[in-house]
MARTI-552600 format. One record per residue (C-alpha): x, y, z; chain. Coordinates in steps of 0.2 Angstrom, whole numbers, plus 5000, padded with zeros to 4 digits. Example, Ala and Ser with C-alpha at 12.3 -4.5 7.8 and 13.67 -1.06 7.14 Angstrom:
+------+------+------+--------+
:   xx :   yy :   zz : chaine :
+------+------+------+--------+
: 5062 : 4978 : 5039 :      A :
: 5068 : 4995 : 5036 :      A :
+------+------+------+--------+
//
This chain:
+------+------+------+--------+
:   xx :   yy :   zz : chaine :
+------+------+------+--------+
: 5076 : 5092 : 4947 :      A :
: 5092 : 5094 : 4955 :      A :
: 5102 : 5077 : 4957 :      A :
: 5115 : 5071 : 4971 :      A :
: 5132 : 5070 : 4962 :      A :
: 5139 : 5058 : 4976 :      A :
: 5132 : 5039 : 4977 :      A :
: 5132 : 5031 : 4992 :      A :
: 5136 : 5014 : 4992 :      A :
: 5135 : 5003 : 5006 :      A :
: 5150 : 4993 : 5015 :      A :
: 5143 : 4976 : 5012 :      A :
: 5140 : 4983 : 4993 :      A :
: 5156 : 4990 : 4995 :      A :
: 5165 : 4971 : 4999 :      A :
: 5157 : 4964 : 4989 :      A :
: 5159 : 4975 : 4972 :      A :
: 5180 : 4975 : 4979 :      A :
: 5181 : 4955 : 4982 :      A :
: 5173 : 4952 : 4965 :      A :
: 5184 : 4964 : 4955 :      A :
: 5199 : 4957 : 4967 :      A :
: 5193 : 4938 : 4958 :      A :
: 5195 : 4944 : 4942 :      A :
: 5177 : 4947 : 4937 :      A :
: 5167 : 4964 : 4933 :      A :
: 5154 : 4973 : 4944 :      A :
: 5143 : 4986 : 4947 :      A :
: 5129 : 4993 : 4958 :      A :
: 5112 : 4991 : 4951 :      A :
: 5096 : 4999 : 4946 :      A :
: 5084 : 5006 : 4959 :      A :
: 5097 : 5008 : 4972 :      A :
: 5108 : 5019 : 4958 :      A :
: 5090 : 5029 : 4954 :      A :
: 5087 : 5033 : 4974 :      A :
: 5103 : 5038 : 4977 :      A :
: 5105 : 5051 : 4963 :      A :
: 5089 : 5056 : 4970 :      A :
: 5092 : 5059 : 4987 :      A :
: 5079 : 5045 : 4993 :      A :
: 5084 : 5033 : 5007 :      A :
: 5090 : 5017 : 4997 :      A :
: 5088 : 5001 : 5007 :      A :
: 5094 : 4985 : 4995 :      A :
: 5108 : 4987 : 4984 :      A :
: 5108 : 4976 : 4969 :      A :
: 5125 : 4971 : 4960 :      A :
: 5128 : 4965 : 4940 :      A :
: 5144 : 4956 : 4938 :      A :
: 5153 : 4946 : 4925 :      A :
: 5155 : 4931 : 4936 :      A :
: 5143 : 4918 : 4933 :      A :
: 5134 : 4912 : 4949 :      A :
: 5144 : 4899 : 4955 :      A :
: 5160 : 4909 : 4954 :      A :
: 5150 : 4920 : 4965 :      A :
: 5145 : 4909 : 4975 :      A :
: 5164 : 4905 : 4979 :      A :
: 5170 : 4922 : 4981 :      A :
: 5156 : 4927 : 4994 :      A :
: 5159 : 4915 : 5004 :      A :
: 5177 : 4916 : 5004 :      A :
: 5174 : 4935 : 5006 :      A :
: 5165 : 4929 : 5022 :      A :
: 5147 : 4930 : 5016 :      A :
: 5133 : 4918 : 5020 :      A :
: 5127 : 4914 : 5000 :      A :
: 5108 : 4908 : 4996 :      A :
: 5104 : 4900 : 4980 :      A :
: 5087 : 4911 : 4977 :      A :
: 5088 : 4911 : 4957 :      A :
: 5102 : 4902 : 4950 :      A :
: 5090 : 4897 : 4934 :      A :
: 5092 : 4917 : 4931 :      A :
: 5110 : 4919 : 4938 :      A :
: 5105 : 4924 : 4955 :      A :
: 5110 : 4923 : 4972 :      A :
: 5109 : 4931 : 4988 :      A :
: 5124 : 4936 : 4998 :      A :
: 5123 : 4944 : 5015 :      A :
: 5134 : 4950 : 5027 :      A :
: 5131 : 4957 : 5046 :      A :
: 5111 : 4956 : 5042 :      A :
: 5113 : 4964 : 5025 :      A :
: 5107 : 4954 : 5010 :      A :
: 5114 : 4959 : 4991 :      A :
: 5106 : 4951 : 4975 :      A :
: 5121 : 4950 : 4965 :      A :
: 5117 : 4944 : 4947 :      A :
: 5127 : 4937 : 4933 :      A :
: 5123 : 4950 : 4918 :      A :
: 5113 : 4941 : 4907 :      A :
: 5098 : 4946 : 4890 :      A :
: 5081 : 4939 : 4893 :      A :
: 5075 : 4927 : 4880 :      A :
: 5055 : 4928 : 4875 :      A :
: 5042 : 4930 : 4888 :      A :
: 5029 : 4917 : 4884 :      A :
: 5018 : 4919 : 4897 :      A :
: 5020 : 4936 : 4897 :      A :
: 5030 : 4937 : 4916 :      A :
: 5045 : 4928 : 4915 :      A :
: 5057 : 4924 : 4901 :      A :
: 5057 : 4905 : 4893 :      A :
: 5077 : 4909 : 4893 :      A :
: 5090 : 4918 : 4899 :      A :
: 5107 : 4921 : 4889 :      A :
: 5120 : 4926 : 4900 :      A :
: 5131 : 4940 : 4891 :      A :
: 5148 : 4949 : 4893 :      A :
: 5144 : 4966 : 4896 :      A :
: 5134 : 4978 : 4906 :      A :
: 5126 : 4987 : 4892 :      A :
: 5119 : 4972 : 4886 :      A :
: 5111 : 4969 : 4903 :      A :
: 5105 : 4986 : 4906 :      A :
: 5097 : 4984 : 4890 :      A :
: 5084 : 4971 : 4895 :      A :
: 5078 : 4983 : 4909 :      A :
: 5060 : 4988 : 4914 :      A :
: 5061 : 5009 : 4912 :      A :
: 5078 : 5021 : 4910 :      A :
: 5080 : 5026 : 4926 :      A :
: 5082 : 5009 : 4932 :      A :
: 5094 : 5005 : 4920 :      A :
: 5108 : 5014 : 4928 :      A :
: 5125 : 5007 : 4932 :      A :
: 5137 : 5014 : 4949 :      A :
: 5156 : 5008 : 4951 :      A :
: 5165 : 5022 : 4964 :      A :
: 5180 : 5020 : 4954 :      A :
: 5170 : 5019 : 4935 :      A :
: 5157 : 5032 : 4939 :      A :
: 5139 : 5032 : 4931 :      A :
: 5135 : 5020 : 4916 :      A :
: 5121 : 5027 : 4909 :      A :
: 5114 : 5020 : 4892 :      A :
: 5098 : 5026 : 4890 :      A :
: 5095 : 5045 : 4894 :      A :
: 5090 : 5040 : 4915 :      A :
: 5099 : 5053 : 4922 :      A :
: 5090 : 5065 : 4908 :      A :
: 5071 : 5056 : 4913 :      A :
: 5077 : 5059 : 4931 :      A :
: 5082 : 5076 : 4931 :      A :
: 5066 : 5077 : 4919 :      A :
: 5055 : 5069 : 4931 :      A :
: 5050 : 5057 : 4919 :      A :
: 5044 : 5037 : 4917 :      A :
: 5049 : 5031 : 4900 :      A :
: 5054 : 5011 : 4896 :      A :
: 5072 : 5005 : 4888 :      A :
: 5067 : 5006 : 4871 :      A :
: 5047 : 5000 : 4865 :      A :
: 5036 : 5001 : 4875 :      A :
: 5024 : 4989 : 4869 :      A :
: 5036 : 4978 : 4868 :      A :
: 5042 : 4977 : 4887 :      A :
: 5028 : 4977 : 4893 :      A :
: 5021 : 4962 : 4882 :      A :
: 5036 : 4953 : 4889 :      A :
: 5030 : 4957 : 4907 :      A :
: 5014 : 4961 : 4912 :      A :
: 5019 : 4966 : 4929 :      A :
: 5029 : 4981 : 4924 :      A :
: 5011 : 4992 : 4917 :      A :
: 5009 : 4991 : 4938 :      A :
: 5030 : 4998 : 4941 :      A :
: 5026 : 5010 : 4929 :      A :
: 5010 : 5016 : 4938 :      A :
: 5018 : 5014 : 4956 :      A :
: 5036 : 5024 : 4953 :      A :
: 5024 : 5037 : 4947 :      A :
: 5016 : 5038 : 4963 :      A :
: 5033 : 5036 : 4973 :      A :
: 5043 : 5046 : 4965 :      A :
: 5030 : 5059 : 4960 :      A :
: 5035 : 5056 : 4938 :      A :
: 5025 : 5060 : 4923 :      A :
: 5024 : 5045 : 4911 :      A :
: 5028 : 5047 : 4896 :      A :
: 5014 : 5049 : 4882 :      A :
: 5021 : 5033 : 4871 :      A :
: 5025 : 5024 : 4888 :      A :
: 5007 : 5026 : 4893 :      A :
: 5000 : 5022 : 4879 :      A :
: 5007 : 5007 : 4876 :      A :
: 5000 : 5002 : 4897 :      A :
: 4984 : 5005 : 4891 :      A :
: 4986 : 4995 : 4874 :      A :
: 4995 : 4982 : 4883 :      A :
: 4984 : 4979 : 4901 :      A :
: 4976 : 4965 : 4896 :      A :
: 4993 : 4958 : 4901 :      A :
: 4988 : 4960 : 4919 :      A :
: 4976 : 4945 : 4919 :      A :
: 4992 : 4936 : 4917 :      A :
: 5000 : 4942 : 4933 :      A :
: 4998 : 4934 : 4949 :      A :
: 4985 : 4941 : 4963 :      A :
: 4999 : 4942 : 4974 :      A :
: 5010 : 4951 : 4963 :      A :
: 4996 : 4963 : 4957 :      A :
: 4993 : 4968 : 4977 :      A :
: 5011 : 4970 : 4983 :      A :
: 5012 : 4984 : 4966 :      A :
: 4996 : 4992 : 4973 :      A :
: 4999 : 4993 : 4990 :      A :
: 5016 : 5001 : 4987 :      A :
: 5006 : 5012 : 4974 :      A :
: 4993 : 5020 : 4989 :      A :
: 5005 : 5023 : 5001 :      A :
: 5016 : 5033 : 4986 :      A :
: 5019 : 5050 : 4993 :      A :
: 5010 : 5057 : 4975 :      A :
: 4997 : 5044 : 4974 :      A :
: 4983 : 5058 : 4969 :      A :
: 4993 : 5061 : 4952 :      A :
: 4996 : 5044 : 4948 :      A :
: 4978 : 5037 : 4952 :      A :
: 4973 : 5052 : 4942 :      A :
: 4985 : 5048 : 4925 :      A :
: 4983 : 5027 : 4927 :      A :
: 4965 : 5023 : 4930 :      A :
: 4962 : 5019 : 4912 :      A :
: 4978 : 5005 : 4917 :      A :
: 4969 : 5001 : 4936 :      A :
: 4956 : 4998 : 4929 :      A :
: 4962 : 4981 : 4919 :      A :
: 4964 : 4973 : 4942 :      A :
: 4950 : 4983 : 4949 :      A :
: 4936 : 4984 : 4936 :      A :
: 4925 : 4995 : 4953 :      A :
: 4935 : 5008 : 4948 :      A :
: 4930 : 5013 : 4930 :      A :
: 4911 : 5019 : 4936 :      A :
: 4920 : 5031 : 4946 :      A :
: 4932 : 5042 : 4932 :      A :
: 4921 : 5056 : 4927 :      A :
: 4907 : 5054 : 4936 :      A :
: 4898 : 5070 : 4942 :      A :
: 4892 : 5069 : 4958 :      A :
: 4879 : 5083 : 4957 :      A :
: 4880 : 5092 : 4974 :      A :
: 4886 : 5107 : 4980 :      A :
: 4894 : 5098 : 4995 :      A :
: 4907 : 5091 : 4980 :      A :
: 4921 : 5099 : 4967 :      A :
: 4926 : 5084 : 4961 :      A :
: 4920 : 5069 : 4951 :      A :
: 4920 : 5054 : 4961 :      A :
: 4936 : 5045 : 4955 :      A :
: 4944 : 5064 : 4958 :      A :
: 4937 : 5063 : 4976 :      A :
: 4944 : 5048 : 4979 :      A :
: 4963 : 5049 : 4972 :      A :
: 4962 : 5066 : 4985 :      A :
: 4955 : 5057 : 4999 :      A :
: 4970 : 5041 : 4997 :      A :
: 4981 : 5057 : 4997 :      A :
: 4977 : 5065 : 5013 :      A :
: 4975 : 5048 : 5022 :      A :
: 4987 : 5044 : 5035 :      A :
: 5001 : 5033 : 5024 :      A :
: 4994 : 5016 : 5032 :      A :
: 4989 : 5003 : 5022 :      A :
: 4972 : 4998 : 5029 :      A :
: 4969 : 5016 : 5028 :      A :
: 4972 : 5019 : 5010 :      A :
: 4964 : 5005 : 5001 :      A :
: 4948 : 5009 : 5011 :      A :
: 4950 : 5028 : 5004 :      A :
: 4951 : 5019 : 4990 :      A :
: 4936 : 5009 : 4991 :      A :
: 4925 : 5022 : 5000 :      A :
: 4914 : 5030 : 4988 :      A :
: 4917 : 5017 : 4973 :      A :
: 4898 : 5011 : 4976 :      A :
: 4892 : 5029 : 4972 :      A :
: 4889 : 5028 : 4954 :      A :
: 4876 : 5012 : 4959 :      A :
: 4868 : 5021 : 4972 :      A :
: 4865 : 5036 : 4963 :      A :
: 4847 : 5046 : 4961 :      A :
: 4844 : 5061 : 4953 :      A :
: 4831 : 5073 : 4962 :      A :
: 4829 : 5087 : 4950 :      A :
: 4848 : 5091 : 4946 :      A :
: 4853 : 5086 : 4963 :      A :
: 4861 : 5069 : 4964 :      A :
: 4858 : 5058 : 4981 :      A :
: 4869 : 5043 : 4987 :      A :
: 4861 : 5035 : 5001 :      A :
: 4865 : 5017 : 5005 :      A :
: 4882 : 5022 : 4994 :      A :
: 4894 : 5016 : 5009 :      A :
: 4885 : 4998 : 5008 :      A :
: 4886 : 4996 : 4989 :      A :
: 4905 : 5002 : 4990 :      A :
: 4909 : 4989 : 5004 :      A :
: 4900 : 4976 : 4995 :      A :
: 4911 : 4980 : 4979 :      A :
: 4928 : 4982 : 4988 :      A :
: 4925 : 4963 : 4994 :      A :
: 4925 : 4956 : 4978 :      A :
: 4938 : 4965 : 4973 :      A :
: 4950 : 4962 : 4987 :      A :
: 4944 : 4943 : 4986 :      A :
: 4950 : 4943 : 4970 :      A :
: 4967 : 4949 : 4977 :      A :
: 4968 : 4938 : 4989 :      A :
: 4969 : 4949 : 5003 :      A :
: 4970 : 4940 : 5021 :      A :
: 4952 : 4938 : 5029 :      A :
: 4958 : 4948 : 5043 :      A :
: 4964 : 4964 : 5033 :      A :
: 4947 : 4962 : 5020 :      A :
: 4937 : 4964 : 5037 :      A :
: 4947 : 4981 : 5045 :      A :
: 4947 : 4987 : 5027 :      A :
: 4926 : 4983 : 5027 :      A :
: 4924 : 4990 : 5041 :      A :
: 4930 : 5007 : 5037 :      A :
: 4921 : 5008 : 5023 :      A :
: 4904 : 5001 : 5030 :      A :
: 4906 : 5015 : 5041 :      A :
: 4915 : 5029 : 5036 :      A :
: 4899 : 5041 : 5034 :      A :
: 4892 : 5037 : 5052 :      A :
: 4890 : 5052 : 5063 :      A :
: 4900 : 5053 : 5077 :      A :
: 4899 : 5065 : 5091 :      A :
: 4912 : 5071 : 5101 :      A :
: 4909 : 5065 : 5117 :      A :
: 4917 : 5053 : 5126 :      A :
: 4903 : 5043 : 5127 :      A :
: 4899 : 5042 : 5109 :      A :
: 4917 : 5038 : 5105 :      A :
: 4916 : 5024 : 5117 :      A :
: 4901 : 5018 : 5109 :      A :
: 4910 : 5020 : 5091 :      A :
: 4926 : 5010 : 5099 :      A :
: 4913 : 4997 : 5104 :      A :
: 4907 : 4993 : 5089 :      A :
: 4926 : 4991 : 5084 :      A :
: 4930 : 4979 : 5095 :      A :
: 4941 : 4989 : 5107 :      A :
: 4952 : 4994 : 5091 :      A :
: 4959 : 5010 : 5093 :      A :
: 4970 : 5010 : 5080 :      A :
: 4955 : 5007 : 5068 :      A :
: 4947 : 5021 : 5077 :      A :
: 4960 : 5033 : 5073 :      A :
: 4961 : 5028 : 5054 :      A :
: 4943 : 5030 : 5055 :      A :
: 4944 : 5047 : 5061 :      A :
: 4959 : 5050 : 5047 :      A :
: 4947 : 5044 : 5034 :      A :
: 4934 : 5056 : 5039 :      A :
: 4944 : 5070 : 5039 :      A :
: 4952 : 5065 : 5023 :      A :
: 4935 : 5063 : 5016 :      A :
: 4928 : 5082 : 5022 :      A :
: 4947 : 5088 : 5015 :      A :
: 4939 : 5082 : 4999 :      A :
: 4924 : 5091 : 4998 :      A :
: 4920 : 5110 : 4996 :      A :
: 4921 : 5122 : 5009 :      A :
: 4905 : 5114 : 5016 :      A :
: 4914 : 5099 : 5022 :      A :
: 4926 : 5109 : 5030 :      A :
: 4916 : 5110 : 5045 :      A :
: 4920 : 5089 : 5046 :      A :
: 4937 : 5093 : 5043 :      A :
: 4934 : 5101 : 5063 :      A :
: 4922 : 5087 : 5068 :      A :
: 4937 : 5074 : 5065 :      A :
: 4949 : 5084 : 5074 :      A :
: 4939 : 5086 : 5089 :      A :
: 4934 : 5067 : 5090 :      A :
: 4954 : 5065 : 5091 :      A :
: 4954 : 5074 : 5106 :      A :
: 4939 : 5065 : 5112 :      A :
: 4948 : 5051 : 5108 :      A :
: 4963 : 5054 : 5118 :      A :
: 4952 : 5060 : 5132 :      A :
: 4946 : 5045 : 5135 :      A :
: 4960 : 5033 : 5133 :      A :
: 4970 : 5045 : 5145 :      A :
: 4954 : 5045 : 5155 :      A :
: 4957 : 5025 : 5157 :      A :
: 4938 : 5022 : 5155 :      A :
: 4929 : 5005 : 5149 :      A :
: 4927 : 5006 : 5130 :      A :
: 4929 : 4985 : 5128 :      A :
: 4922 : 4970 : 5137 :      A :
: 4941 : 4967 : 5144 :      A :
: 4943 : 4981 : 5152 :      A :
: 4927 : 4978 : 5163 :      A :
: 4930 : 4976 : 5181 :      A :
: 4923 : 4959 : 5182 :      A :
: 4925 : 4944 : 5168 :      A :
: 4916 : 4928 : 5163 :      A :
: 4922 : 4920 : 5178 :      A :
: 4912 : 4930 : 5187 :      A :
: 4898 : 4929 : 5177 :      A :
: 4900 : 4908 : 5182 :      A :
: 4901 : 4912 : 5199 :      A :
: 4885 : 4919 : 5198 :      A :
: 4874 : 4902 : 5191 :      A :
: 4876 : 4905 : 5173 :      A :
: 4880 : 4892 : 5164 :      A :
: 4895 : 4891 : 5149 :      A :
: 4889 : 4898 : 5134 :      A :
: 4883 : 4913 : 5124 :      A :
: 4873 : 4922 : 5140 :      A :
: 4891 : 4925 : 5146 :      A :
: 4896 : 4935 : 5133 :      A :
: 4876 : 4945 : 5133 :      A :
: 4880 : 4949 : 5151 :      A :
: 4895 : 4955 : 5150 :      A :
: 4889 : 4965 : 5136 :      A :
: 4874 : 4971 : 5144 :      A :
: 4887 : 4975 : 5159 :      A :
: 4898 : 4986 : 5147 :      A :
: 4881 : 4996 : 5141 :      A :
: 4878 : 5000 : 5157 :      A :
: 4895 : 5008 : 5161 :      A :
: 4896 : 5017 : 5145 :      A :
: 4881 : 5024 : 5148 :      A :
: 4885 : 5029 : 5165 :      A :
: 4871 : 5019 : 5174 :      A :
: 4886 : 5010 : 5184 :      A :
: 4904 : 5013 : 5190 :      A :
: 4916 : 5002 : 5184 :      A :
: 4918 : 4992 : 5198 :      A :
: 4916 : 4974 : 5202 :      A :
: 4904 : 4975 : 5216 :      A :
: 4894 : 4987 : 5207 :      A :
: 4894 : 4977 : 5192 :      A :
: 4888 : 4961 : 5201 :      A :
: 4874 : 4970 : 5209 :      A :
: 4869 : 4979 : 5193 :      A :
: 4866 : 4960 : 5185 :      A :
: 4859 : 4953 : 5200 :      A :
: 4845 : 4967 : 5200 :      A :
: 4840 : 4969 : 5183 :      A :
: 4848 : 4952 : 5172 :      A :
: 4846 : 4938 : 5183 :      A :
+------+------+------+--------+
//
């Protein structure tokens, strides 16, 4: 791998690396936002390590014309921002034992960089910038970059005992970055995932989602399912199992880390590929030495939930993600009005429509060549799609040319029956018994509800 020999450093990085040095004090740019940069990859925070401890910090940002937040002064942290820009600018400090196995009981704060790139996560994190000092680079991450490689700053088992939560930064900077992990590094995530159950759900599902919409998420679901394993429990049926037919190549876990691959990067999306075959291995019947999964979709829906309840997923994205998987085997046509029925039983949604659509093609992608004609099916209910949004026709109760007033107006009193004959008014259109128009809709529920 070819590296960028020029770093980019931002202007407020820029101030605020010149107005600490100009106070006496050391500092550097910091950890991701050095790995990014060498790598070409668009870097959005920077991160500073200084010598200063934080309320000398404090003092010089704001001189400097910063606006300072105290966000982790107990670790020698603070935030300074300038025109919209925040910095994390950090005392250098070592990290004492990790009781809990997530944060230190202590933290030392030290006189060097090296000692605090030392306590760092994996070697190509623990990389130092200055534009005047160059590249400080103690521990080979320029050689694991160019490499392509995840390894820790020294044991393995040993970082990740002090911190659960880096098993799931190993597993989503090899889907982001497209790294091998090392063998002794891997190991020591598999040995050491019991560590997970002491991270919190929140944590565990800001890793993950970062981890599906990686740009290499099929290679790293594929190396660190024995680690996913330890949050998502679902997935271990999947890893090996053979699903018997000649309209798959793949085992299921396989056809899954392919289907999250080729699923449009959105996040909805992705964690219902993930989810959407997980229920196969419970559905599974043999007839003869061809294996059958029907009812598979319901089974894996049912399994996602608890695992995203678990997470502690909002209710509203549980439901979208459901959804999708619920329904992601249901035959569509390509008509406009069987997309219009589809988009009704979505609530309008068009955008879940289209990551429906994404998903199915996704899925067929996944298959062997006889899923290929799928692969055509999803790309014509695109166009469909598009047809009939361009087409402006009625695929949701709102769009109806009359509303519940209406339906008032007409004797009914307040309550569900609204909502049925509205309903029963958008049947009708869909199935082109009726134009779309008020005094056609009036009549229509005058004749033949009322």
């Amino acid at each position: 791998m070819t590296l960028n020999v020029d770093i980019s450093v931002s202007t407020q990085a820029l101030q605020a690396l010149e107005a600490l040095e100009g106070a006496g004090h050391e500092a550097w740019v910091v950890g991701g936002c050095v790995r990014d940069s060498l790598l070409g990859r668009e870097v959005n925070d920077f991160d500073i390590a200084t010598s200063a401890c934080w309320k000398q910090v404090e003092s010089v940002m704001q001189d400097a014309g910063f606006t300072v937040h105290r966000t982790g002064v107990r670790h020698g942290t603070v935030t300074a921002t300038l025109d919209g820009v925040p910095l994390e600018i950090t005392t250098y400090r070592s990290d004492g034992a990790y009781s809990d196995g997530r944060h230190p009981d202590e933290v030392t704060f030290v006189g060097s960089i090296e000692e605090d790139l030392a306590r760092r996560d994996f070697t190509v994190n623990a990389l130092a910038f200055h534009p005047d000092r160059g590249l400080l680079d103690c521990w080979g991450g320029v050689s694991d970059l160019e490499a392509g490689v995840i390894r820790t700053v020294g044991d393995p088992a040993r970082r990740f005992g002090e911190d659960g939560l880096r098993i799931l930064r190993g597993c989503r900077f090899a889907s982001q970055l497209g790294f091998e992990i090392d063998e002794e590094t891997l190991q020591a995530m598999k040995s050491r995932k019991r560590m997970l159950l002491g991270v919190s759900a929140e944590r565990v599902t800001h890793e993950l989602d970062a981890l599906l919409l990686g740009e290499h998420v099929h290679d790293a679901l594929m190396e660190t399912v024995g680690v996913l394993c330890a949050v998502i429990p679902e997935l271990a049926a999947c890893k090996g199992f053979d699903q018997k037919t000649p309209y798959h190549i793949y085992d299921v876990w396989e056809h899954i880390a392919w289907v999250v691959q080729r699923c449009p990067a959105d996040r909805v999306v992705r964690w219902a590929a993930l989810f959407h075959d997980i229920g196969k291995p419970a559905a599974c019947f043999l007839d003869g030495d061809r294996a059958h999964f029907y009812g598979h979709a319901l089974l894996s829906a049912s399994l996602a939930k608890g695992a995203m309840e678990r997470l502690l997923m909002s209710p509203a994205f549980m439901n979208r993600v459901l959804t999708l998987v619920r329904i992601h085997d249901d035959q569509i046509a390509a008509t406009p009005k069987s997309v219009r029925r589809a988009l009704v039983r979505l609530g309008g949604d068009v955008g879940l429509f289209r990551g429906l659509i994404g998903l199915k093609r996704a899925d067929a992608l996944a298959q062997s060549e006889l899923g290929r004609p799928r692969v055509e099916l999803a790309d014509e209910l695109e166009k469909t799609l598009d047809g009939v949004i361009a087409s402006e026709a009625a695929f949701s109760v709102k769009q109806l040319a009359i509303n519940g007033n209406d339906v008032l107006a007409l004797g009914i009193p307040a309550g569900p029956k609204v909502g049925e004959l509205l309903g029963a008014a958008l049947d009708a259109v869909i199935d082109e018994r009726v134009e779309n128009e008020r005094g056609a809709l009036i009549e229509l529920l005058l004749e033949h509800f009322l």
